[in-house]
KESE-649040 format. One record per residue: residue in one letter; x, y, z of N, C-alpha, C in turn. Coordinates in nm, 2 decimals. Atoms other than C-alpha are relative to their C-alpha. Example, Ala and Ser with C-alpha at 12.3 -4.5 7.8 and 13.67 -1.06 7.14 Angstrom:
% KESE-649040
<node><residuo>A</residuo><n_c1>0.09</n_c1><n_c2>-0.12</n_c2><n_c3>0.00</n_c3><ca_c1>1.23</ca_c1><ca_c2>-0.45</ca_c2><ca_c3>0.78</ca_c3><c_c1>0.09</c_c1><c_c2>0.12</c_c2><c_c3>0.00</c_c3></node>
<node><residuo>S</residuo><n_c1>-0.09</n_c1><n_c2>-0.11</n_c2><n_c3>0.00</n_c3><ca_c1>1.37</ca_c1><ca_c2>-0.11</ca_c2><ca_c3>0.71</ca_c3><c_c1>-0.08</c_c1><c_c2>0.11</c_c2><c_c3>0.08</c_c3></node>
This chain:
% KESE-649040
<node><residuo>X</residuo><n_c1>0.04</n_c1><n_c2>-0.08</n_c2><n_c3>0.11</n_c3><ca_c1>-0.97</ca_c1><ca_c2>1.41</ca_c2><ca_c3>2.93</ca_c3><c_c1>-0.15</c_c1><c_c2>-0.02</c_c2><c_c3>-0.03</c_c3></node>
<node><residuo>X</residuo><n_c1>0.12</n_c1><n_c2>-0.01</n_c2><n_c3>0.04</n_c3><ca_c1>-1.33</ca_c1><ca_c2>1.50</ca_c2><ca_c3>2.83</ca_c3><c_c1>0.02</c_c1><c_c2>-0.02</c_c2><c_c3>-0.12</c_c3></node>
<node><residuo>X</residuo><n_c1>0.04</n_c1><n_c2>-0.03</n_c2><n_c3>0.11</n_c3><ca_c1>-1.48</ca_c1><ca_c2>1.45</ca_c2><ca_c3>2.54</ca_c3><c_c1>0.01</c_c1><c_c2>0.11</c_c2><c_c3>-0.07</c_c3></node>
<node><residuo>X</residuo><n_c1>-0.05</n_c1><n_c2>-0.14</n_c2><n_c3>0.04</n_c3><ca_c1>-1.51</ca_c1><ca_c2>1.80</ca_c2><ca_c3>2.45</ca_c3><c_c1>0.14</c_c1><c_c2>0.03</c_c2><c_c3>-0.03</c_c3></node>
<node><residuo>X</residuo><n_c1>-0.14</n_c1><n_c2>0.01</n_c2><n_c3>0.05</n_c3><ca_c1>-1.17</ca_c1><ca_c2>1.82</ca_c2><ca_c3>2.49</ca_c3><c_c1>0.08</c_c1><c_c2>-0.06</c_c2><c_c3>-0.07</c_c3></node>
<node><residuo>X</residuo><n_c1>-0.06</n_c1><n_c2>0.09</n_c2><n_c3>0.12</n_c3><ca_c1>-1.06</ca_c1><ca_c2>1.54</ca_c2><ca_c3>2.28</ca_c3><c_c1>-0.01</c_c1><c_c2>0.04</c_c2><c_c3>-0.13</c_c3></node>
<node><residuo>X</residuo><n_c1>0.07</n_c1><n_c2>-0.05</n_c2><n_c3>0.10</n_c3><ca_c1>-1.28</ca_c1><ca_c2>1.68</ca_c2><ca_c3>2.04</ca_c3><c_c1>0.10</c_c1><c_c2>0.13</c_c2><c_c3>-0.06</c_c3></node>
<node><residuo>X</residuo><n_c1>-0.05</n_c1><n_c2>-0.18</n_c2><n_c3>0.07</n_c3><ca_c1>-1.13</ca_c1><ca_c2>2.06</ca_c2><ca_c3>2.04</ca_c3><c_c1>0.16</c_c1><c_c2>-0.07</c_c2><c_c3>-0.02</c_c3></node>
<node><residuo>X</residuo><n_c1>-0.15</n_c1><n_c2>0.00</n_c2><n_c3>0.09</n_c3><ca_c1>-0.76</ca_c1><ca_c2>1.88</ca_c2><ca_c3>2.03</ca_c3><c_c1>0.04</c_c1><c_c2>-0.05</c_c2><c_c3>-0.17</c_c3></node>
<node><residuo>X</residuo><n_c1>0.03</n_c1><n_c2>0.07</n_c2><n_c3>0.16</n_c3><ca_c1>-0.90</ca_c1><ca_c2>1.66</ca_c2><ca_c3>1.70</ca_c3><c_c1>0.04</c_c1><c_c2>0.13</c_c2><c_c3>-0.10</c_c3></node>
<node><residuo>X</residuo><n_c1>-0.01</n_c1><n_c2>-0.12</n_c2><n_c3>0.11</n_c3><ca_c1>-0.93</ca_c1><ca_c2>2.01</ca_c2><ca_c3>1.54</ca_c3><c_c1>0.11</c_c1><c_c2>0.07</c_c2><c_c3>-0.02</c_c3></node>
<node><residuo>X</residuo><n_c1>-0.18</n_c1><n_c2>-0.06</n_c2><n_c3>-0.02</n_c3><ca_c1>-0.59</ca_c1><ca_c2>2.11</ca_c2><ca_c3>1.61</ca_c3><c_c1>0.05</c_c1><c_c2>-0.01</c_c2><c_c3>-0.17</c_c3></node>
<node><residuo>X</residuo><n_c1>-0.10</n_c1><n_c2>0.04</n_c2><n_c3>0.12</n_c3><ca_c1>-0.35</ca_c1><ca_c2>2.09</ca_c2><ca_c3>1.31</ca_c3><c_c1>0.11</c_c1><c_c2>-0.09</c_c2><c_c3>0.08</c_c3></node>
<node><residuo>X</residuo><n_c1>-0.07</n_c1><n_c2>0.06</n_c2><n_c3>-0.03</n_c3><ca_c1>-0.14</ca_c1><ca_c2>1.82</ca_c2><ca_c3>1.34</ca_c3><c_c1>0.18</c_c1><c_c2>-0.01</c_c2><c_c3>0.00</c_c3></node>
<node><residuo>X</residuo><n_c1>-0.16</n_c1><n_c2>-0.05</n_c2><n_c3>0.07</n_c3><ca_c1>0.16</ca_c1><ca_c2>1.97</ca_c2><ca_c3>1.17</ca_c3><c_c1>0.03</c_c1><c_c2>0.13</c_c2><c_c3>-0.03</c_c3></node>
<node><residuo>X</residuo><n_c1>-0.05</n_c1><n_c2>-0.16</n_c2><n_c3>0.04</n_c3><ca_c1>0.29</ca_c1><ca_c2>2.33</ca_c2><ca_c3>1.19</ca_c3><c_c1>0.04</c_c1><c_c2>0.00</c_c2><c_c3>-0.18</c_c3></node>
<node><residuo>X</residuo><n_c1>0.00</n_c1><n_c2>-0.03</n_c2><n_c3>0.13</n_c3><ca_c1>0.23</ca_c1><ca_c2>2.47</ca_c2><ca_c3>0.82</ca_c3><c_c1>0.15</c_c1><c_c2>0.04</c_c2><c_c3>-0.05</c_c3></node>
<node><residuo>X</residuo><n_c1>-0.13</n_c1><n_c2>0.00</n_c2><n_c3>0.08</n_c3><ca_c1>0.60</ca_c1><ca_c2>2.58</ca_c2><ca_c3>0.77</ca_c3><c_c1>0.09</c_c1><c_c2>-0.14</c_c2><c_c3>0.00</c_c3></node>
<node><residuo>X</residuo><n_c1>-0.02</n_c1><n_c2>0.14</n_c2><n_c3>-0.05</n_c3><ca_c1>0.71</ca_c1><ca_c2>2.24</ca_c2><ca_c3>0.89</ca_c3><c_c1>-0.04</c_c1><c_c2>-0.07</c_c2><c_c3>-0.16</c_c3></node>
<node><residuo>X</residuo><n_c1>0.09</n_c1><n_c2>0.11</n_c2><n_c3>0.09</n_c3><ca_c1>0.46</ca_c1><ca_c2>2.05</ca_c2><ca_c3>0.66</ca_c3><c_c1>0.11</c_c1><c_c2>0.07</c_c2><c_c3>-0.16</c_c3></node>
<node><residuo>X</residuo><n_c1>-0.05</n_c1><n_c2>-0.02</n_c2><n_c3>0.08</n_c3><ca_c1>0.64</ca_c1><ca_c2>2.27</ca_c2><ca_c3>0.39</ca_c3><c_c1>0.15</c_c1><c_c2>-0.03</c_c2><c_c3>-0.07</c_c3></node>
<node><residuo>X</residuo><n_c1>-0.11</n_c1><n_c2>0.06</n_c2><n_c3>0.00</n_c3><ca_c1>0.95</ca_c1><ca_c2>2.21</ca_c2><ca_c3>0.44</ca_c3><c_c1>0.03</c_c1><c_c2>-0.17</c_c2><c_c3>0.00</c_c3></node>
<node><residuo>X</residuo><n_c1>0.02</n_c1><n_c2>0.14</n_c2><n_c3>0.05</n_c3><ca_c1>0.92</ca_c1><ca_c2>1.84</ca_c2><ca_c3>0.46</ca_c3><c_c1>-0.03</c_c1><c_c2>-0.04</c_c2><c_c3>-0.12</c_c3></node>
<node><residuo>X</residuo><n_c1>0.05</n_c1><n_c2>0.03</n_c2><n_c3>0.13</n_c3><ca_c1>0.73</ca_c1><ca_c2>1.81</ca_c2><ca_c3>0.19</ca_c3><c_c1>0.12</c_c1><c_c2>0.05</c_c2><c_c3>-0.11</c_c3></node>
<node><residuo>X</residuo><n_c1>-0.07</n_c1><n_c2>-0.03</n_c2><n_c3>0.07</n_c3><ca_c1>0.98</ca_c1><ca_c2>2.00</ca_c2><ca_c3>-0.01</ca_c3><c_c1>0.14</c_c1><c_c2>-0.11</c_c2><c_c3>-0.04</c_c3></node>
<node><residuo>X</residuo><n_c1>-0.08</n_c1><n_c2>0.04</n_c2><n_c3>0.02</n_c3><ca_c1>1.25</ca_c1><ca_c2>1.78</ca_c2><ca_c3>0.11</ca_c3><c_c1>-0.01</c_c1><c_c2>-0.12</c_c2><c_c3>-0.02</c_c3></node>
<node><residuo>X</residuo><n_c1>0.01</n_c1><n_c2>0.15</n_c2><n_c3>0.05</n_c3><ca_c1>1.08</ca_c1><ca_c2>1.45</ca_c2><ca_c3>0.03</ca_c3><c_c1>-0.02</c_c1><c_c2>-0.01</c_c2><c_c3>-0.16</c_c3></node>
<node><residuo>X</residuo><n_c1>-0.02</n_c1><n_c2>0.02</n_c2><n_c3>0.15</n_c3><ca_c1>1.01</ca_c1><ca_c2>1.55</ca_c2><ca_c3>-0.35</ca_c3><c_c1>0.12</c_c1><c_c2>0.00</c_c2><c_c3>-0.04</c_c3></node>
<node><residuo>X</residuo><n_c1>-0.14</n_c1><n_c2>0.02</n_c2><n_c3>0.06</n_c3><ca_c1>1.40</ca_c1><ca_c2>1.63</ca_c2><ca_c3>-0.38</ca_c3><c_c1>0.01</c_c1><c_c2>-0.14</c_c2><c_c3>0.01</c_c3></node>
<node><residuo>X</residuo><n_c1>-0.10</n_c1><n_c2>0.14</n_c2><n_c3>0.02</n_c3><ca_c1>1.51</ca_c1><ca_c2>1.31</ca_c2><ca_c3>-0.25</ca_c3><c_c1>-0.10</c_c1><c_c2>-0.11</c_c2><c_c3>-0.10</c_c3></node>
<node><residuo>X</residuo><n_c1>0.05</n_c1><n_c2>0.12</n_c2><n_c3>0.11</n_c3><ca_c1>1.22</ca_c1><ca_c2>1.13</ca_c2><ca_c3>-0.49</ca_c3><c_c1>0.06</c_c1><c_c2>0.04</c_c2><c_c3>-0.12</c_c3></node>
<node><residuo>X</residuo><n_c1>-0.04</n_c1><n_c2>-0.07</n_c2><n_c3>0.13</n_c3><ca_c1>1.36</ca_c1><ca_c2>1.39</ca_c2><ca_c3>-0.77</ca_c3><c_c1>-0.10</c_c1><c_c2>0.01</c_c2><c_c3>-0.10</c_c3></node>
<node><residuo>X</residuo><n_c1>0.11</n_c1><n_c2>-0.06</n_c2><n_c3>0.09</n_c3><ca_c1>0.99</ca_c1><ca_c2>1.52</ca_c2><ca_c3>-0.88</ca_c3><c_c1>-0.07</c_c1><c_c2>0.11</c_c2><c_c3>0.12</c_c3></node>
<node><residuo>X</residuo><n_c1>0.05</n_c1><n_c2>-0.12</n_c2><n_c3>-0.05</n_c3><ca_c1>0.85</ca_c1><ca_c2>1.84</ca_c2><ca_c3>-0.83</ca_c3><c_c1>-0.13</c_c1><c_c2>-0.01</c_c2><c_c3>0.07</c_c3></node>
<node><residuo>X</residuo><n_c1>0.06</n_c1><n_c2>-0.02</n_c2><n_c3>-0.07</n_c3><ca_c1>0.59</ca_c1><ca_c2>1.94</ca_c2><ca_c3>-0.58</ca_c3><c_c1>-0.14</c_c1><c_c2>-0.02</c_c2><c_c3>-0.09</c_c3></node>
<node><residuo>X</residuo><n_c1>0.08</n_c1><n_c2>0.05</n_c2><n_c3>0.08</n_c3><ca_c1>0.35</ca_c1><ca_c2>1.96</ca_c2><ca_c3>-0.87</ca_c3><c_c1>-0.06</c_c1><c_c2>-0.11</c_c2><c_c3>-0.04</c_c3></node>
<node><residuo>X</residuo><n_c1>0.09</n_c1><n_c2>0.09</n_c2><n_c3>0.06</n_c3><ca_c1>0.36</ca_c1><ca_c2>1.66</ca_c2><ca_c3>-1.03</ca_c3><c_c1>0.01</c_c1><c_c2>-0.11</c_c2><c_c3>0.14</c_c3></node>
<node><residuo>X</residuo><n_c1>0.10</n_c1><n_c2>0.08</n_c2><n_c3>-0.13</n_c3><ca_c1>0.36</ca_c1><ca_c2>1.49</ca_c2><ca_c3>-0.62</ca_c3><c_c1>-0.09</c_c1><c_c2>-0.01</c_c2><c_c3>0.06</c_c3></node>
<node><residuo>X</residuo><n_c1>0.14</n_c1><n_c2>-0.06</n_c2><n_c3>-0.01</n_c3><ca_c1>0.05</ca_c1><ca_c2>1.66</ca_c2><ca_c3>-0.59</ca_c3><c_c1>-0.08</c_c1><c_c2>-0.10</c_c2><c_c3>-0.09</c_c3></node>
<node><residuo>X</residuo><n_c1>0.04</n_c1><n_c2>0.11</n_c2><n_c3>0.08</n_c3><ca_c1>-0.03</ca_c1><ca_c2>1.50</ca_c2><ca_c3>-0.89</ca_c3><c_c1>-0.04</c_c1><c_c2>-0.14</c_c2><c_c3>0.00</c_c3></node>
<node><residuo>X</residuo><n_c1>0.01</n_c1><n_c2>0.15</n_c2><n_c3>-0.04</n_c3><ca_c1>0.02</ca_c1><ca_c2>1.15</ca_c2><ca_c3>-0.79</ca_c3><c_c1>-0.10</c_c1><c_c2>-0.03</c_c2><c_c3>0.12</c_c3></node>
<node><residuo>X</residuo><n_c1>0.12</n_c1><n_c2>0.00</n_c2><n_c3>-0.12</n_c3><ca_c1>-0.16</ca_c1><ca_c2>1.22</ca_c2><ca_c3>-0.45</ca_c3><c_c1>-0.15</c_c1><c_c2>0.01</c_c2><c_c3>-0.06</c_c3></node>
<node><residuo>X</residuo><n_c1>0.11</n_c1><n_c2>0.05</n_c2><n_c3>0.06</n_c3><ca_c1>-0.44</ca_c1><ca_c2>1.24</ca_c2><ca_c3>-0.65</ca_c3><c_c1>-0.10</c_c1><c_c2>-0.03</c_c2><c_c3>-0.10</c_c3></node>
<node><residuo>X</residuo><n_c1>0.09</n_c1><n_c2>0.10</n_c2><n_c3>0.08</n_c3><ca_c1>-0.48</ca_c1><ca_c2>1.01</ca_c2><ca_c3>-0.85</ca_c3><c_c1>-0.09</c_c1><c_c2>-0.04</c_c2><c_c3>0.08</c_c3></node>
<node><residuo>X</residuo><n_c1>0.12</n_c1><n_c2>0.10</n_c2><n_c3>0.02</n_c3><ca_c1>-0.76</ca_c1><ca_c2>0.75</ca_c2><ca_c3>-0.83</ca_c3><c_c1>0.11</c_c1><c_c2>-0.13</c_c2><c_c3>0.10</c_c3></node>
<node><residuo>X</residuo><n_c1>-0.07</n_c1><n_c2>0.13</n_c2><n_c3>-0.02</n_c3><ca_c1>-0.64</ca_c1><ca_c2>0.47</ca_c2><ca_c3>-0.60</ca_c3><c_c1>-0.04</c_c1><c_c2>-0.11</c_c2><c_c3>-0.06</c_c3></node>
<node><residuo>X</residuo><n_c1>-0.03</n_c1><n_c2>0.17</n_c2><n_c3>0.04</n_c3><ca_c1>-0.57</ca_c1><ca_c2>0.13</ca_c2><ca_c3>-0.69</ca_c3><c_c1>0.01</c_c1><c_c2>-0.13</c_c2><c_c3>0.05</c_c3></node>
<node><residuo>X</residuo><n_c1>-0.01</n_c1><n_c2>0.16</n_c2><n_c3>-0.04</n_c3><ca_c1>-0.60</ca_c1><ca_c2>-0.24</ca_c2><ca_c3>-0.64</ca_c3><c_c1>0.11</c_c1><c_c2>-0.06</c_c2><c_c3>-0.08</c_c3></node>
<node><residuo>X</residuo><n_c1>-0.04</n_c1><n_c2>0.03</n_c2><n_c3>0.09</n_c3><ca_c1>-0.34</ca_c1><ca_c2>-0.43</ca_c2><ca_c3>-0.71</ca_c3><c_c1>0.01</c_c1><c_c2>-0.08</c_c2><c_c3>-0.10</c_c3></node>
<node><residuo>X</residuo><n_c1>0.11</n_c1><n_c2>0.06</n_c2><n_c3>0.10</n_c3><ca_c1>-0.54</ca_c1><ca_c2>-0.64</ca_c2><ca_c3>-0.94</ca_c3><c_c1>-0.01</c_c1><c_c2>0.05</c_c2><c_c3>-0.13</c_c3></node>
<node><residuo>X</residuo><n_c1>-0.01</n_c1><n_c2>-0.03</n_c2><n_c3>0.11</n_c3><ca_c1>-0.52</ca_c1><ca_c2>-0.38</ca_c2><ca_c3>-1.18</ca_c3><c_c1>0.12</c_c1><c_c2>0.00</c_c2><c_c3>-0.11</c_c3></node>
<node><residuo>X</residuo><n_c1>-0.12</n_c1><n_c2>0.01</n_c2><n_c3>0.02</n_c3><ca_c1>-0.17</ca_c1><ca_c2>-0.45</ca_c2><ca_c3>-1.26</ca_c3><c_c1>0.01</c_c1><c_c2>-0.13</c_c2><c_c3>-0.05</c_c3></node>
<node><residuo>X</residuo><n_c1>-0.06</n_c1><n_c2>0.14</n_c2><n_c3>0.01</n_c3><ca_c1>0.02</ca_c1><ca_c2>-0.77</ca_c2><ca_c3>-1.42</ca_c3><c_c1>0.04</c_c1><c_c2>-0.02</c_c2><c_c3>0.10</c_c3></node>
<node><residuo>X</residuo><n_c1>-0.04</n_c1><n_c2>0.06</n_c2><n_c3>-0.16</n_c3><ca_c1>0.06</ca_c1><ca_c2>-1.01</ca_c2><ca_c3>-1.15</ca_c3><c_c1>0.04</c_c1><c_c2>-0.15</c_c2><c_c3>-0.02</c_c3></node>
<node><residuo>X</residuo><n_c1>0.03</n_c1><n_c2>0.15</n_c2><n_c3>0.05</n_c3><ca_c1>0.10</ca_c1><ca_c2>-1.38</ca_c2><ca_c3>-1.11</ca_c3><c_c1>-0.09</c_c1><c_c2>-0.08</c_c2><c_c3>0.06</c_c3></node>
<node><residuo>X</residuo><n_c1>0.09</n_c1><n_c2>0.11</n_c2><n_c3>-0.11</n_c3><ca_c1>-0.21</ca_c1><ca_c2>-1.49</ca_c2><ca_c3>-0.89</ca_c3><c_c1>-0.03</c_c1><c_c2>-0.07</c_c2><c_c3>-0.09</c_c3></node>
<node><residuo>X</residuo><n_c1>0.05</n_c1><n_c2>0.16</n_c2><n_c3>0.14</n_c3><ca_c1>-0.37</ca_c1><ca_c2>-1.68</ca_c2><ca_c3>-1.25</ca_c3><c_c1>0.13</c_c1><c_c2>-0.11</c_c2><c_c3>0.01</c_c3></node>
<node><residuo>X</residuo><n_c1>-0.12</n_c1><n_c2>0.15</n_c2><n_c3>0.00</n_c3><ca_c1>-0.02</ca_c1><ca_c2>-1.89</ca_c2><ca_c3>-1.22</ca_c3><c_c1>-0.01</c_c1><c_c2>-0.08</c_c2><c_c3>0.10</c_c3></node>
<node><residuo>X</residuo><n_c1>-0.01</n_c1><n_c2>0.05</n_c2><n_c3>-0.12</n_c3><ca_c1>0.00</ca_c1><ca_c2>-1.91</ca_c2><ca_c3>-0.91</ca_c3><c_c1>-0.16</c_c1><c_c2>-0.10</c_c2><c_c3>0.05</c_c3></node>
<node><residuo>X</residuo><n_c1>0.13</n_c1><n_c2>0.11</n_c2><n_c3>0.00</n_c3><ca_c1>-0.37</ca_c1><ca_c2>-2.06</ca_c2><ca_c3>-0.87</ca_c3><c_c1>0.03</c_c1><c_c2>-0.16</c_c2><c_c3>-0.06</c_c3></node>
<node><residuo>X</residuo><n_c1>-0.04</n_c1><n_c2>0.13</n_c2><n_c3>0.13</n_c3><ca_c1>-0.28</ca_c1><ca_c2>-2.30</ca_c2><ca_c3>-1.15</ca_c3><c_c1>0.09</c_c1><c_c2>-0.09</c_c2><c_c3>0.09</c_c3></node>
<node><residuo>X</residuo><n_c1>-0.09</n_c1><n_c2>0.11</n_c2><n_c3>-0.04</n_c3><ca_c1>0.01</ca_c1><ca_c2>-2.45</ca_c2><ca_c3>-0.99</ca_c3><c_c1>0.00</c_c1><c_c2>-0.02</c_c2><c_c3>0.11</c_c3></node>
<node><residuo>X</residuo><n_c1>0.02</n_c1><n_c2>0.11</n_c2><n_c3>-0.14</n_c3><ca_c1>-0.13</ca_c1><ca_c2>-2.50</ca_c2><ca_c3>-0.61</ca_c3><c_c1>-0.14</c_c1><c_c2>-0.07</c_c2><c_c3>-0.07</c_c3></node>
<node><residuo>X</residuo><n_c1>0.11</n_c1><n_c2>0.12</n_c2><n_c3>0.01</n_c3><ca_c1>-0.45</ca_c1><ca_c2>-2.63</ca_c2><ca_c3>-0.80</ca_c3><c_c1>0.11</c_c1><c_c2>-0.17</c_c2><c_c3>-0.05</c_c3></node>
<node><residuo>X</residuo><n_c1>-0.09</n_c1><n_c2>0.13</n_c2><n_c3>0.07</n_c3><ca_c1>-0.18</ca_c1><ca_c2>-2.91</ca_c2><ca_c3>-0.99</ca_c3><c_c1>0.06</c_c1><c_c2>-0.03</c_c2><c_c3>0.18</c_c3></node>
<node><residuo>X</residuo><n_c1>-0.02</n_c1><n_c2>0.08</n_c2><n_c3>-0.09</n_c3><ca_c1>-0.02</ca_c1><ca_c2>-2.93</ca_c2><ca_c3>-0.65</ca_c3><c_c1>-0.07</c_c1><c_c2>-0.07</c_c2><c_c3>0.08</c_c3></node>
<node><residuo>X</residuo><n_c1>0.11</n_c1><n_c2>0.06</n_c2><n_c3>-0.03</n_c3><ca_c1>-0.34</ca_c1><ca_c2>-3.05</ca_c2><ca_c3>-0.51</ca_c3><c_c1>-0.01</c_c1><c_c2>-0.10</c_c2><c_c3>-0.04</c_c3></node>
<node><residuo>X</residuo><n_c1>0.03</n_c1><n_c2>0.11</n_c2><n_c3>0.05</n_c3><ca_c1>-0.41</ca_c1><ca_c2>-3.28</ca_c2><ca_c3>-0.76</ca_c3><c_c1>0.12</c_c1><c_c2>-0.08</c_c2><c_c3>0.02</c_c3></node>
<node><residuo>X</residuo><n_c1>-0.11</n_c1><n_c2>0.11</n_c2><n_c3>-0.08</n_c3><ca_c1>-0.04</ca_c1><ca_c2>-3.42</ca_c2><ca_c3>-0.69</ca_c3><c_c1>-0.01</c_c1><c_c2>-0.07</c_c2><c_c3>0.10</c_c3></node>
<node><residuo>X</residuo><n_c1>0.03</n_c1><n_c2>0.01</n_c2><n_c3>-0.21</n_c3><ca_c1>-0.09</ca_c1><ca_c2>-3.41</ca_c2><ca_c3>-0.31</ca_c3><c_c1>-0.12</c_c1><c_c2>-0.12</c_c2><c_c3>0.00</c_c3></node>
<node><residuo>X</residuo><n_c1>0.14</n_c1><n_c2>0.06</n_c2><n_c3>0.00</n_c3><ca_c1>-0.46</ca_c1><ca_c2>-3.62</ca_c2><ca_c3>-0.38</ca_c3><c_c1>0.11</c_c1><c_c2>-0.16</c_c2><c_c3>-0.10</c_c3></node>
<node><residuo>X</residuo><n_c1>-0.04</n_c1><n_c2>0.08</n_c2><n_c3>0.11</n_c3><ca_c1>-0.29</ca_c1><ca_c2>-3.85</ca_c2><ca_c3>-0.66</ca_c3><c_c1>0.13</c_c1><c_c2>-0.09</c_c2><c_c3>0.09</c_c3></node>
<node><residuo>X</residuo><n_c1>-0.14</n_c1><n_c2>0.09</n_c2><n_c3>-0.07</n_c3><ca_c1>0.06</ca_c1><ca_c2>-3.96</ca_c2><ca_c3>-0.46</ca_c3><c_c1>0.00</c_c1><c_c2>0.00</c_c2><c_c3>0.17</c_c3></node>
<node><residuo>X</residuo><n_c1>0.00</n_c1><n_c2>0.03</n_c2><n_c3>-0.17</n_c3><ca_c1>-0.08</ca_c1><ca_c2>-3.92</ca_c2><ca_c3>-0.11</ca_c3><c_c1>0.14</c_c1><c_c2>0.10</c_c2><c_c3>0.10</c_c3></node>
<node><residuo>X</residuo><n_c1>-0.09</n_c1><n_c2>-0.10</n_c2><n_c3>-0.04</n_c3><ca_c1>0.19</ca_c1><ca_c2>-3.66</ca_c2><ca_c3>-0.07</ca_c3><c_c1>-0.01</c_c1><c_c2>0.12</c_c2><c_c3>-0.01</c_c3></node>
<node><residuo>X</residuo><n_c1>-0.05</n_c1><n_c2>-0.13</n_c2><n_c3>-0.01</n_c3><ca_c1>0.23</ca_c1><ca_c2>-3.31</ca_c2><ca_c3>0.05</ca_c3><c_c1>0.10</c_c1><c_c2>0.09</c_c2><c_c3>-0.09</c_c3></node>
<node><residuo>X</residuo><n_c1>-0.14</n_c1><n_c2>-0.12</n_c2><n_c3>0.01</n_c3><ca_c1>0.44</ca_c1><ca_c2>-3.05</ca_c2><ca_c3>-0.11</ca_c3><c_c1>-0.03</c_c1><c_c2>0.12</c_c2><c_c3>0.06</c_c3></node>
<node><residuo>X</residuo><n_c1>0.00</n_c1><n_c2>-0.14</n_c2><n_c3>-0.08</n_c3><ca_c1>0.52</ca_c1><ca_c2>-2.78</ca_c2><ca_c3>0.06</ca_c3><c_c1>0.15</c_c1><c_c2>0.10</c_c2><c_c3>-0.04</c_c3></node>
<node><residuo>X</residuo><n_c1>-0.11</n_c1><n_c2>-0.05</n_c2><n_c3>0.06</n_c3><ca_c1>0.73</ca_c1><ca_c2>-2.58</ca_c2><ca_c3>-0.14</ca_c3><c_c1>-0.04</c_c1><c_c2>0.13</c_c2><c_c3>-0.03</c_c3></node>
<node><residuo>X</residuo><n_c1>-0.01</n_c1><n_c2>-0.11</n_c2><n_c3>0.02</n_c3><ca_c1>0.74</ca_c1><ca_c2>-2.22</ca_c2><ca_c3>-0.05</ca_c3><c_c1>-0.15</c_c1><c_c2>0.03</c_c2><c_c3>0.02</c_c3></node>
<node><residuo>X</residuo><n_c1>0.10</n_c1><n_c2>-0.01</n_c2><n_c3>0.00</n_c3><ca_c1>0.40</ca_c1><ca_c2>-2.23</ca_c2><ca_c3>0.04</ca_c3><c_c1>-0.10</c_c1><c_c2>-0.01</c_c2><c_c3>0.12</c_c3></node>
């Protein structure tokens, strides 16, 4: 395959438009929200999950304490981790 040709299949559509339609229709039923408001969601603003409650601040906390255990008793934990 040429270049060129690579190129002119890139431009293709990847998905026949009644297809795309139909899909799409039948993945908002099974979410049970309209085409609307999945449009909607599509675009939003993406996200990190950072912006969310999480527990990395705990979790930091308690391999830094296992550290200082691990330094202090000359022992490992390895618990889940």
């Amino acid at each position: 395959m040429t270049r060129d040709n690579a190129l002119a299949a890139l431009n293709e559509p990847l998905y026949d438009s009644k297809d795309l339609a139909a899909d799409l229709a039948f993945f908002c039923k099974k979410l049970g929200v309209s085409e609307n408001e999945f449009h909607s969601y599509m675009n939003e603003p993406n996200r990190h999950y950072t912006d969310f409650a999480n527990w990395d601040g705990r979790r930091k906390l308690i391999k830094s304490l296992q550290g200082i255990y691990a330094r202090l008793r000359g022992k490992n934990i390895n618990v889940y981790s």
